[in-house]
Steps between C-alpha positions, in 0.01 A plus 500: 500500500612139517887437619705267342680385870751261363703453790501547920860508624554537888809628616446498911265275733491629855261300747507481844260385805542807724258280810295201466152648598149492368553723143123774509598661126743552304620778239629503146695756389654521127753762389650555191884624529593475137478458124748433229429531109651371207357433149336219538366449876465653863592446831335623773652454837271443827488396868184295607474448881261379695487566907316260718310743832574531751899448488479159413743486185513599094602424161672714220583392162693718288526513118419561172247426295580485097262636193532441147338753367420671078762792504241763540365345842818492608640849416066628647616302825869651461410823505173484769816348718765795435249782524275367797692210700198288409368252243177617232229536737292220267793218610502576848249290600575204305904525609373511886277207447804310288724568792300412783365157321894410432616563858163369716572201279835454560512643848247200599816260486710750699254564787351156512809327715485862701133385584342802320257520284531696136343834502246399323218811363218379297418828289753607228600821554373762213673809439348843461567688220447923568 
């Protein structure tokens, strides 16, 4: 399935520089805390965050991202959400990609006075479907 992602709203930005030290890896992490539905579109609420090893600092964004959907998508991705916390297993993928895309992009401004650099992963992620 293709989304129709017609908006990225972010509610929080929490960075800090924990020690200025050589940075070995970092991890991503994405969680999804939310979803609201009405007729017409979707919002699913997330937390990116990225922390920079070991103990030098991190990044979180916080937000929403907006879908404009037909009616039946929505009400399919409605009722995936109220029965199994969760999106369609065939969006998955392409909402983790979306996310992390909008927030390495827009963390790059963030992090670049901090003196890191944007978590940055070559392969899109593809989801699994059982």
């Amino acid at each position: 399935m293709i989304l129709m992602i017609t908006n990225f709203i972010v509610d929080e930005i929490d960075a800090k520089v924990l020690e200025r030290k050589k940075i070995d890896s970092f991890t991503a992490n994405l969680s999804v805390k939310g979803a609201m539905f009405d007729s017409n579109t979707a919002a699913i609420y997330f937390v990116w965050s990225v922390d920079y090893a070991p103990n030098c600092g991190y990044i979180k964004l916080a937000g929403r991202a907006v879908f404009a959907e037909p009616k039946e998508k929505l009400a399919q991705m409605q009722e995936e959400w109220e029965t199994n916390r969760c999106l369609p297993p065939g969006l998955v993928g392409e909402f983790t990609n979306s996310i992390n895309y909008f927030c390495v992009i827009n963390s790059a401004v963030i992090l670049k006075p901090m003196d890191f650099l944007p978590p940055l992963r070559m392969q899109p992620i593809v989801a699994k479907e059982d």
